[in-house]
N, C-alpha and C positions, 0 to 999 in steps of 0.2 A: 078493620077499622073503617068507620064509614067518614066522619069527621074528625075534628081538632078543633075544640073550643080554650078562647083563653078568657081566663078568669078575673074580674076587677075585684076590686074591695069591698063594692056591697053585693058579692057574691051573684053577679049578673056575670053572663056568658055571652062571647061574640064568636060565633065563627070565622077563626082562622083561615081554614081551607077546606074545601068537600072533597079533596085526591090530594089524601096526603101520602106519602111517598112508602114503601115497602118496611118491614121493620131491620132496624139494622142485625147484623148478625156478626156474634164475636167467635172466631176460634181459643179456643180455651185447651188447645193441645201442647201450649208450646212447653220451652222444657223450665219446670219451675224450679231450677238451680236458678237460672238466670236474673231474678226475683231475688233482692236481698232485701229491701225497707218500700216499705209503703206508706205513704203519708195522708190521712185523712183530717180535713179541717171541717168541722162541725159550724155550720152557721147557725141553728138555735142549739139552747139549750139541751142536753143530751143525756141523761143519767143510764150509766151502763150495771148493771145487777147481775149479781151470780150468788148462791146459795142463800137468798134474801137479805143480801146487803148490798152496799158497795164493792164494784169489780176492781178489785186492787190494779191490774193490768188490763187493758182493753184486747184481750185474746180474739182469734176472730171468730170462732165460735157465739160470744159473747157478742161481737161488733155487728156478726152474720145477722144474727138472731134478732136484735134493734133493728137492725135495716129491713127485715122481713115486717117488720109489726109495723115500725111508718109508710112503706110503699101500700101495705094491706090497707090501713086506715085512710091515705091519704086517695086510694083506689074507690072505700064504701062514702068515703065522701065527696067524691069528686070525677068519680067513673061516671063510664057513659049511660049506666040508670036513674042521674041524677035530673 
């Protein structure tokens, strides 16, 4: 990462920082007994689809798979090729 720019509302960029800091790094070994309920709050709007409808239950599958497609979109439009 060379930069970190933050973004206003008419879609202008300021450089935050030129040395921004390493990326964080999560261990993901622990023991998932431990893990009973996870709470996720959606700040926009959100519609979750499985078999071309509405997802009766938010599975994580299903949760995974939105979260992949907004980080993607919000990457082709606001990554660092922008």
């Amino acid at each position: 990462m060379d930069r970190v720019e933050q973004l206003d509302l008419a879609d202008g960029g300021e450089t935050v920082t030129d040395k921004p800091r390493a990326p964080s790094v999560i261990a993901l070994d622990g023991d998932p007994a431990l893990v009973e309920r996870v709470c996720v709050r959606f700040v926009t709007p959100t519609e979750l689809k499985a078999a071309g409808g509405m997802a009766d239950r938010p599975e994580f599958a299903i949760l995974f798979g939105r979260l992949r497609d907004r980080i993607s979109t919000l990457r082709a439009l606001y990554g660092a090729d922008r």
